[in-house]
Wavefront OBJ file of the C-alpha trace (Angstrom):
o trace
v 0.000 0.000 0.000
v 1.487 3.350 -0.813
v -0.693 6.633 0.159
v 0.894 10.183 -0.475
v -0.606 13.630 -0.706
v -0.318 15.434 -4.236
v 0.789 19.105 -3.716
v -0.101 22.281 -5.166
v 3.522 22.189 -7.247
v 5.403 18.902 -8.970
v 7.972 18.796 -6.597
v 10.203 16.150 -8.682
v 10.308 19.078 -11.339
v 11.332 21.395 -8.266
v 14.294 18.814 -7.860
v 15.189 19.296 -11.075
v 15.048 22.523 -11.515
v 17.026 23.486 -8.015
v 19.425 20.676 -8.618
v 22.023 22.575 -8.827
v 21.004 24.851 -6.184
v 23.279 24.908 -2.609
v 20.600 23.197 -0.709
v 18.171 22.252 -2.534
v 16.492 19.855 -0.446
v 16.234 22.808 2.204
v 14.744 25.122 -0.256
v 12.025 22.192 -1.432
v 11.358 21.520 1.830
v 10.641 25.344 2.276
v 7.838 25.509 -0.252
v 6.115 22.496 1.037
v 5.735 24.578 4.221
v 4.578 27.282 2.413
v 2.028 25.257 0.996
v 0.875 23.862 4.493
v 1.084 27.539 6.057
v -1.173 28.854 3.358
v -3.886 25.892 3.954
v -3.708 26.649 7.528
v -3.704 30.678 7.247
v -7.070 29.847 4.714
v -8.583 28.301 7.695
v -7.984 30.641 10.052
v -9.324 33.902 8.131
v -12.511 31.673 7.894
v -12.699 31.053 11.853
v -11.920 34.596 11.895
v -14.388 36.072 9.875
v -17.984 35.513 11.379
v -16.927 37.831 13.956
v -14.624 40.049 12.261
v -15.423 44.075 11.984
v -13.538 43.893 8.454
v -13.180 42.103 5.227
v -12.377 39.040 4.041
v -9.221 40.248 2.352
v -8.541 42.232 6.150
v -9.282 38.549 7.784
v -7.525 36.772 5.099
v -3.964 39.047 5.375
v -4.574 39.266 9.436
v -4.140 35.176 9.090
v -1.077 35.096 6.870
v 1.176 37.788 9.032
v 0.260 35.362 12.050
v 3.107 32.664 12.943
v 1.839 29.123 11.336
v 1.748 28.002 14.973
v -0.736 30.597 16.251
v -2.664 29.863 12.931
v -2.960 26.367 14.133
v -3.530 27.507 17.812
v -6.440 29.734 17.037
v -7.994 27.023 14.429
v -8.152 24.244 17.105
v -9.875 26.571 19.663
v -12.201 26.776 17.366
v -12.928 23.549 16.114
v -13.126 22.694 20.305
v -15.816 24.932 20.125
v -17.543 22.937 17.752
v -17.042 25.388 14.276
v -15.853 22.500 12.330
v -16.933 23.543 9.019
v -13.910 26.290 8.888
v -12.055 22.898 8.014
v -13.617 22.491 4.776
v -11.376 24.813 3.218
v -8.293 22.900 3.321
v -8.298 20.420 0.978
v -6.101 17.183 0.030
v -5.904 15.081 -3.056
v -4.209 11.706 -2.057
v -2.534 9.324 -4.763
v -3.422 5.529 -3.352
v -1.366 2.672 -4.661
v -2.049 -0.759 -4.639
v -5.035 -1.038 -2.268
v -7.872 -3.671 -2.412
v -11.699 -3.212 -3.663
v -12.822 -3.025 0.457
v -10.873 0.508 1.111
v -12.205 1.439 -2.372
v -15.646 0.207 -1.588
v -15.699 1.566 1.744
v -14.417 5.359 0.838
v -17.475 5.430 -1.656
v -19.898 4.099 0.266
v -19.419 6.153 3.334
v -19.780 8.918 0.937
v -16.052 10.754 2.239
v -14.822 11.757 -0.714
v -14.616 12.457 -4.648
v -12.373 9.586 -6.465
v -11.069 8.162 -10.033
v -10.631 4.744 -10.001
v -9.035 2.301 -12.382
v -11.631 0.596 -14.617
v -11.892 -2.704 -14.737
v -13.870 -2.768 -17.444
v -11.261 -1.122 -19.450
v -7.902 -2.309 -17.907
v -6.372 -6.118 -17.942
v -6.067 -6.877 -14.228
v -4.680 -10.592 -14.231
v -1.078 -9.068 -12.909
v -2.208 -5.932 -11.323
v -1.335 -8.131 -7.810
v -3.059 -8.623 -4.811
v -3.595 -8.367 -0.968
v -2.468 -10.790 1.639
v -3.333 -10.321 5.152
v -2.314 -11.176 8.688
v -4.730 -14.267 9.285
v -5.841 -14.101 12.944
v -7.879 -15.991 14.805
v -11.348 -15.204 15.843
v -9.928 -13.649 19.059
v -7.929 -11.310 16.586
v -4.250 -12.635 17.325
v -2.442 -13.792 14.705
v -2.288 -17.233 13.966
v 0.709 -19.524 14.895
v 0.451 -21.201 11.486
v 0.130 -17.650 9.762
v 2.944 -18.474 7.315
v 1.851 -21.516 5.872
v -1.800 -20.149 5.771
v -0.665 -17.347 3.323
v 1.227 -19.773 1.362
v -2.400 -21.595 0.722
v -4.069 -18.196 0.323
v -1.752 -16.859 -2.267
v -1.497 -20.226 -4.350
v -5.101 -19.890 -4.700
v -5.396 -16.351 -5.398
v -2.904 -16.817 -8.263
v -5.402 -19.503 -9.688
v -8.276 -17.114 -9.904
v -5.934 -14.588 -12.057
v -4.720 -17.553 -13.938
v -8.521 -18.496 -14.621
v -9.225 -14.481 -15.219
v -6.323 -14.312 -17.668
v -7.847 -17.297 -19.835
v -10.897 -16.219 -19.705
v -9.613 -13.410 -21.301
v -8.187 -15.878 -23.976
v -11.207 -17.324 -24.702
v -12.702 -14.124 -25.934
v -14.494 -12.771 -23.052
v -14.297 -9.194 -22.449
v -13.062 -7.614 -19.539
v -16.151 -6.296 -17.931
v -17.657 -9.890 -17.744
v -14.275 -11.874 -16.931
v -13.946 -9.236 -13.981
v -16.937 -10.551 -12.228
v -14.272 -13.744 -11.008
v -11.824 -11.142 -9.736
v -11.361 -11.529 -5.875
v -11.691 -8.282 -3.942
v -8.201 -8.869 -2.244
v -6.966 -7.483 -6.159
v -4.877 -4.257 -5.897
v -6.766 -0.872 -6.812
v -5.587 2.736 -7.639
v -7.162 5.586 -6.291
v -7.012 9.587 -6.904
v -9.327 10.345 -3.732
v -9.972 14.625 -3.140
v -11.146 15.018 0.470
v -11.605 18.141 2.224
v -9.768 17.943 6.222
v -12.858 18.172 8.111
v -14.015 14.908 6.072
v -10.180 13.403 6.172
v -10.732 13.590 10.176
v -14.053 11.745 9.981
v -12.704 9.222 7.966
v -9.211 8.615 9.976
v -11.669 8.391 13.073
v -14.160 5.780 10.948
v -11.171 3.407 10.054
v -8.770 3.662 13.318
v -11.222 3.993 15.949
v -14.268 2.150 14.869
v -15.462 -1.056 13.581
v -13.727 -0.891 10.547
v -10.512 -0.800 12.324
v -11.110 -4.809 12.428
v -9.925 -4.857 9.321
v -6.412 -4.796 9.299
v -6.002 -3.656 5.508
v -8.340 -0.301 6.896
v -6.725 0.040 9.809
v -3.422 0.745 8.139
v -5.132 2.973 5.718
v -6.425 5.176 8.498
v -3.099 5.495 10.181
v -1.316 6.186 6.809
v -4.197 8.863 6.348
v -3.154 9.901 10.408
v 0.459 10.618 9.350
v -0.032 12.675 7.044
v -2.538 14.612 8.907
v -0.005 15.514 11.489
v 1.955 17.155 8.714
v -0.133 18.934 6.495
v -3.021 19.652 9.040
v -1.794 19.395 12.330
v -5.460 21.202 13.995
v -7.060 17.637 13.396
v -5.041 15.541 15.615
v -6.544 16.260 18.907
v -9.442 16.044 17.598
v -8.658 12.415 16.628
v -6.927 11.436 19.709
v -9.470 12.494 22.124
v -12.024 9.976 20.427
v -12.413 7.065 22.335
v -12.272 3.894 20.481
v -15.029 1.411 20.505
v -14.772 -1.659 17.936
v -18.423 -2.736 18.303
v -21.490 -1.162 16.575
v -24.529 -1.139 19.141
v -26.883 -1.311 16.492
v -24.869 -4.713 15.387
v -24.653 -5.952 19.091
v -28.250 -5.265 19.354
v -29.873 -6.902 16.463
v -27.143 -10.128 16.482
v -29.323 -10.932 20.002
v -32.980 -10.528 18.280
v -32.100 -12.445 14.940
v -31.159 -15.689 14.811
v -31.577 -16.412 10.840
v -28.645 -15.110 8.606
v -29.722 -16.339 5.189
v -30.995 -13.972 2.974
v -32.063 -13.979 -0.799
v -30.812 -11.745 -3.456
v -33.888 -9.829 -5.116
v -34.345 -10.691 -9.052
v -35.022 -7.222 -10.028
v -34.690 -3.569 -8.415
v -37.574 -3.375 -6.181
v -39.620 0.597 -4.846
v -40.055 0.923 -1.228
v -40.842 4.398 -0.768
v -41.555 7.705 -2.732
v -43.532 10.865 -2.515
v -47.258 10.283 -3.098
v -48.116 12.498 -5.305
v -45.290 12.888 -7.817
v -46.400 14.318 -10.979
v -48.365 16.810 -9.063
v -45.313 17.791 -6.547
v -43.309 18.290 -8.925
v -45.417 20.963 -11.217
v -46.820 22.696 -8.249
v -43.530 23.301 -6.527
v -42.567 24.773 -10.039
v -45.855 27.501 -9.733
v -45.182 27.724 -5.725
v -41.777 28.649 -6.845
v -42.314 31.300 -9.370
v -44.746 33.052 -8.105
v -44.622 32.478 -3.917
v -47.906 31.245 -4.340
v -48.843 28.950 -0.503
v -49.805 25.360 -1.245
v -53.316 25.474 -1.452
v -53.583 28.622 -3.755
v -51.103 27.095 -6.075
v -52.915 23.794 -6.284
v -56.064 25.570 -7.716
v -54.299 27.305 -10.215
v -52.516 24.119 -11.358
v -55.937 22.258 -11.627
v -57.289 25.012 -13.766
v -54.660 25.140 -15.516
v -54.898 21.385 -16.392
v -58.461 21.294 -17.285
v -57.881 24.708 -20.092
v -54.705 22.407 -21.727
v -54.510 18.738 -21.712
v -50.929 18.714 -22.732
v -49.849 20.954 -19.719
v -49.000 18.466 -16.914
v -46.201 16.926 -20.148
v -45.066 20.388 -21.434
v -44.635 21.842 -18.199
v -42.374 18.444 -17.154
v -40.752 18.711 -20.092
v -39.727 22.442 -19.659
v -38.896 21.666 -16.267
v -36.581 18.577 -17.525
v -34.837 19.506 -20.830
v -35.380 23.602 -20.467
v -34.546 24.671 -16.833
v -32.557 23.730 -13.814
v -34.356 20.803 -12.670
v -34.626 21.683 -8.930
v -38.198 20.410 -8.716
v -37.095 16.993 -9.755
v -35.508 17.619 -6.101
v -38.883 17.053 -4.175
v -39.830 13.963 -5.006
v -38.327 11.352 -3.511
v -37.892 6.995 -4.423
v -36.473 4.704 -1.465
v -35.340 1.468 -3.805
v -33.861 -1.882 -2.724
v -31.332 -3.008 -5.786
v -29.887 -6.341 -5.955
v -26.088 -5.758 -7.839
v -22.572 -7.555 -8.028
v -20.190 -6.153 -6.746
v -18.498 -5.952 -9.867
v -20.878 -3.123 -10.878
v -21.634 -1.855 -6.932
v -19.098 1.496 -8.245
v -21.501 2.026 -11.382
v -24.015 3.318 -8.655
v -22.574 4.632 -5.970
v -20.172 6.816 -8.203
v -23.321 9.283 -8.276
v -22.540 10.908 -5.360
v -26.679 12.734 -4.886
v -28.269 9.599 -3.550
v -28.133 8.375 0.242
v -26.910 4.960 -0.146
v -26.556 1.508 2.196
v -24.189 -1.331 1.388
v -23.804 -4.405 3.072
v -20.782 -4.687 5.405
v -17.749 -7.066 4.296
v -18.562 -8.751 8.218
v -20.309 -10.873 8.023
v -19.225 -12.440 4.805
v -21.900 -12.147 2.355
v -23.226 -15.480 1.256
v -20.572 -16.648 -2.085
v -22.392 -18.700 -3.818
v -25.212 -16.077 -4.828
v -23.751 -14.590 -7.884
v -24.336 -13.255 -10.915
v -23.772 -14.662 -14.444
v -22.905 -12.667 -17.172
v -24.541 -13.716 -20.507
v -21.700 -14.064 -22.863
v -20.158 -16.186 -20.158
v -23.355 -18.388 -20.126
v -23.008 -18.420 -23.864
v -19.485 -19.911 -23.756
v -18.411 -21.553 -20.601
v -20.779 -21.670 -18.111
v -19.621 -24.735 -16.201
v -16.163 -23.351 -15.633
v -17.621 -20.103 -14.219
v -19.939 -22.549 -11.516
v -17.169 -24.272 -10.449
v -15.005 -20.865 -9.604
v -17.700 -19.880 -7.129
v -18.002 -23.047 -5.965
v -15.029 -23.744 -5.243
v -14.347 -20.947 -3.595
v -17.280 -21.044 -1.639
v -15.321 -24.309 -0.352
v -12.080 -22.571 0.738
v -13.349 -19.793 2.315
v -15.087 -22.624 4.485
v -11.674 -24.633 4.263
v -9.953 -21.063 6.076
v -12.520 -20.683 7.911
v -13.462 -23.951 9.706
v -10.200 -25.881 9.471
v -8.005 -23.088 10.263
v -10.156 -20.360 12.471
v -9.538 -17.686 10.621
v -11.751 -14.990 11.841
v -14.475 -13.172 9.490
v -12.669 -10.037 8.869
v -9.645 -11.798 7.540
v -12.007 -14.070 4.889
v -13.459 -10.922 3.383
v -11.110 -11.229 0.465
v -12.690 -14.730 -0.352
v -15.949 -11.876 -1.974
v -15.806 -12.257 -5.767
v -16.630 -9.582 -7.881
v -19.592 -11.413 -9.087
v -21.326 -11.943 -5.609
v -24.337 -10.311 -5.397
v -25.378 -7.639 -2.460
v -29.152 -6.273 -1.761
v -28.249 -2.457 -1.424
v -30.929 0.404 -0.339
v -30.640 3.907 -1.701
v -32.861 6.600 -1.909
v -32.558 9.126 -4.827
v -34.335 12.638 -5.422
v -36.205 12.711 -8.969
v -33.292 14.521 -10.559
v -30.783 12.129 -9.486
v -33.325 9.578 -10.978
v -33.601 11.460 -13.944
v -29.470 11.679 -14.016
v -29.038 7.894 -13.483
v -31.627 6.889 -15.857
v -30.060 8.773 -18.852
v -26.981 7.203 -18.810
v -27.573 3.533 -17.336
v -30.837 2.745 -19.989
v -28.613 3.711 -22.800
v -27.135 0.173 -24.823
v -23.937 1.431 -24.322
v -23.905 1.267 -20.641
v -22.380 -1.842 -18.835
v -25.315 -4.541 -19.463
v -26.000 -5.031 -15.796
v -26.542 -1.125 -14.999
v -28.806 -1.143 -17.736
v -31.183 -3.950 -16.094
v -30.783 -2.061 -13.165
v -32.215 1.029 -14.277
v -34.845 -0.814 -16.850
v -36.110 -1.631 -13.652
v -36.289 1.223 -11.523
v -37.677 2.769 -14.680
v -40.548 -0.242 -14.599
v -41.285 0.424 -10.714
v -42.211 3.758 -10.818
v -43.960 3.193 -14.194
v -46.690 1.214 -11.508
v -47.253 4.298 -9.588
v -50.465 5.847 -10.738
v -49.230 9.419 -10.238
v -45.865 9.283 -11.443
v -47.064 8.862 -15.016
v -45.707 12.301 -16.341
v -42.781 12.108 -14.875
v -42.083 9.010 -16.093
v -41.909 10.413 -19.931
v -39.020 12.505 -19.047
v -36.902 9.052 -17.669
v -34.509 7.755 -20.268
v -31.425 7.653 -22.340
v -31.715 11.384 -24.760
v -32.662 9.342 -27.912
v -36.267 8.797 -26.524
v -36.513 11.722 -23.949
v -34.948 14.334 -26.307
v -34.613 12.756 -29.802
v -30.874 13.091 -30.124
v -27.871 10.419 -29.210
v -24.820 11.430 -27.159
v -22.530 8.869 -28.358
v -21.301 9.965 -31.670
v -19.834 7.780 -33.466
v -20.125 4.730 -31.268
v -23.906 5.587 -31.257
v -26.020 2.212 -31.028
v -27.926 3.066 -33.958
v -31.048 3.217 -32.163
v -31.809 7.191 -32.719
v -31.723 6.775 -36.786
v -35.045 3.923 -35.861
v -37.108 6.269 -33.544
v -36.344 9.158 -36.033
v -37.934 7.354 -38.934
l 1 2 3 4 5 6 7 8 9 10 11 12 13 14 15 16 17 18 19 20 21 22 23 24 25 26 27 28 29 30 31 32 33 34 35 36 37 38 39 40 41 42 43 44 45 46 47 48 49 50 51 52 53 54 55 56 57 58 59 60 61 62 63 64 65 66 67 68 69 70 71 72 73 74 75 76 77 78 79 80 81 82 83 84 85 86 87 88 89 90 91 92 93 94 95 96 97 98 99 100 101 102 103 104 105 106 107 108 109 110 111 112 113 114 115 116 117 118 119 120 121 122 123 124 125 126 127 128 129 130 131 132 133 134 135 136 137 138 139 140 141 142 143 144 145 146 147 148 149 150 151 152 153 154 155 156 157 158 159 160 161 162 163 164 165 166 167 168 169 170 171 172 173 174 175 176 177 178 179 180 181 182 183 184 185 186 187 188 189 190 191 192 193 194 195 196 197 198 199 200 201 202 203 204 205 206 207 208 209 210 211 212 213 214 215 216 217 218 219 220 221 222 223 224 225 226 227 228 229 230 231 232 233 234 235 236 237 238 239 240 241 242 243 244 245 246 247 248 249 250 251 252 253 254 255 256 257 258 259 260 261 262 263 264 265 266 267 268 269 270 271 272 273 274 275 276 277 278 279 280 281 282 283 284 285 286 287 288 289 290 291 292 293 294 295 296 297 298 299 300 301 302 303 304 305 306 307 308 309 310 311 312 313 314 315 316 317 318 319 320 321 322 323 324 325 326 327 328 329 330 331 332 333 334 335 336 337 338 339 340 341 342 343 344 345 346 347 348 349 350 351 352 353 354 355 356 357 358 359 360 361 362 363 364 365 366 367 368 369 370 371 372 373 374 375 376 377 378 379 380 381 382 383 384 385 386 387 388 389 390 391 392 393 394 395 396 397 398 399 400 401 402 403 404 405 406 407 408 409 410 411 412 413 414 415 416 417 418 419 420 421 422 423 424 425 426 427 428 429 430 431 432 433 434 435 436 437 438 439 440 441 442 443 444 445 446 447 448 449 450 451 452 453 454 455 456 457 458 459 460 461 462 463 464 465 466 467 468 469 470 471 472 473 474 475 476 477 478 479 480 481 482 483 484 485 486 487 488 489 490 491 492 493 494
């Protein structure tokens, strides 16, 4: 694992360029202060300025003639006093090498940050390498046997590649032969995180349940580090936070429910919206415009509906294709949606919708996966037998040599299959809809959002705003892709 912080400046070009410079190194090391005193003067004109009789530009130059010490000082007295939002104006983009799918996974579904992340539908991954962990018992000391128990890990990690790699051979593209990946495989990361964030997540992954994991564990303490450096304010703040390596609500529930097996849903499934959806939407739209109070805008919309039939559409459309959209934003759909995790980052990547994975403990249940259909088309048996058989060794670690559940984790294939919860505004609908029931998009996305599209199509007042869901060759009669266009658009236009 290799985390750093990306600076302002290219400090391998500063090398070069002070090379031959007596004391170079000195002078480098010089501007990366600078860097970290500007950050830190930043935050202190905005703790400053709430209460300040000048400026920003007064509050702002009253900061940087301050020592970077009594910046730092006058920031943590008031974060103590519970200002924390001052903190969103530093800001850190880390580079993160060779890490597995669960710190990925976890970063996005905690919502912490903004991130890039290697594709693997895009990218050959059979010798992109792989994490090993400590293997502990279930009383989280490491096993006496440890050494031979990685030896057996890794041999059979180097099997799956081998099996991803000819997979490959046999002419299946990367996006399907991915779903046989293990999530121990190494991932790249470009995360962006504002400080205040950075200190929630160092407290989520050193102090918290997550901190069972090893692999997050040493994330969070490589994220720690460099906090002490570039944003020194945070670290009391961290250290006074007493861990605590159970969840309540986990503790809680493990004593009511007895029966862990669950079933994967077949298709995307509505559990919650706004009523009225159609009519929330266009009334918030006259409400808006004219500060008209609920009742008195209601009346007008209904007359307005009986004097033009086509209103309730051309007013959605307006709203939709012609405007900002911001009554999309009060309507709301709660969905359950069964995905691999091989496609789990297709979703969660949109960032405007409150989201719930699955933890990694307990291990989900490995042999409910998901088949993709060129696969089925060519070799279906050998796919069965991956997932079965490594439905067998993670039983084989588990049972035979005690390893405990945070340490099997890496046993998930990209292909198991997760029952997630999110619940998404109607623009964010809208959003997801336009790109995921396109052809071009991945083909499990697409049955995802065919299917969302198909739930609200059942509620009875959701009928308008279900015209305006929907790749732009049938909600606006023109195709974004260009030249790698499906073909579809030339068909609806004749």
């Amino acid at each position: 694992m290799k985390v750093e912080l990306l600076g302002a400046m290219d400090y391998t070009k500063l090398e070069n360029i002070f090379k031959d410079v007596q004391n170079s190194e000195n002078l480098i090391s010089q501007v990366k202060q600078l860097e970290t005193d500007r950050n830190a003067s930043i935050v202190s004109a905005a703790a400053n300025l709430s209460r300040f009789d000048g400026n920003v530009f007064e509050a702002l130059k009253k900061a940087e003639n301050q020592p970077f010490e009594e910046n730092i000082k006058h920031i943590k007295r008031v974060v103590k006093l519970g200002h924390e939002s001052i903190m969103d104006h530093d800001y850190c983009v880390f580079a993160i090498q060779d890490v597995s799918p669960v710190i990925e996974q976890t970063i996005i579904a905690e919502r912490f940050s903004s991130f890039t992340i290697k594709s693997r539908r895009e990218v050959d991954f059979s010798k992109v390498g792989y994490y090993t962990p400590l293997f502990r018992g279930v009383d989280g000391k490491e096993l006496s046997n440890n050494e031979f128990i990685k030896l057996e890990y890794q041999q059979y990690m180097n099997t799956l590649f081998q099996k991803y790699d000819l997979f490959l051979k046999q002419g299946i593209e990367k996006e399907d032969a991915r779903f046989i990946l293990p999530y121990c495989y190494h991932s790249n990361i470009i995360m962006g995180v504002d400080v205040h964030t950075l200190k929630d997540m160092i407290i989520k992954f050193i102090k918290t349940k997550y901190a069972n994991i090893q692999e997050l564990k040493e994330f969070g303490y490589r994220l720690y580090e460099i906090a002490k450096v570039k944003a020194p304010y945070i670290i009391d703040e961290i250290d006074k936070v007493e861990p605590k390596y159970e969840d309540n609500v986990d503790v809680y529930l493990a004593k009511n429910i007895k029966n862990k097996n669950y079933k994967i849903l077949t298709e995307p499934k509505l559990l919650n919206s706004t009523t009225y959806v159609d009519d929330a939407i266009l009334i918030s739209a006259i409400m808006r415009r004219y500060q008209y109070d609920h009742e008195y805008a209601t009346r007008v919309y209904k007359e307005l509906c009986r004097k033009n039939e086509n209103f309730k559409l051309e007013l959605m459309q307006k709203i939709a294709f012609e405007s900002d959209q911001l009554e999309l934003t009060q309507v709301s759909f709660e969905f359950q949606i069964p995905l691999s995790f091989a496609v789990l980052t297709h979703l969660t990547r949109h960032r405007t919708h409150d989201i719930m994975i699955p933890d990694f403990v307990p291990v989900v249940d490995l042999l409910q996966y998901k088949m993709p259909p060129k696969i089925k088309n060519i070799c279906p048996e050998e796919f069965h037998k991956v997932f079965e058989l490594n439905n067998e060794m993670y039983h084989h670690f588990k049972e035979d040599y005690k390893v405990c559940s945070e340490d099997l984790i890496y046993f998930t294939l990209s292909g198991n299959m997760v029952n997630i919860i999110t619940n998404m505004n109607g623009k964010t609908v809208k959003h997801i809809l336009g790109l995921r029931e396109c052809t071009r998009a991945q083909w499990e996305t697409r049955e995802m959002a065919i299917g969302m599209h198909k739930e609200i199509d059942t509620l009875q007042n959701a009928q308008v705003f279900s015209k305006i869901l929907g790749p732009t060759c049938t909600t606006k009669g023109y195709c974004k892709e260009g030249k790698r266009s499906c073909g579809r658009i030339l068909t609806l236009q004749k």
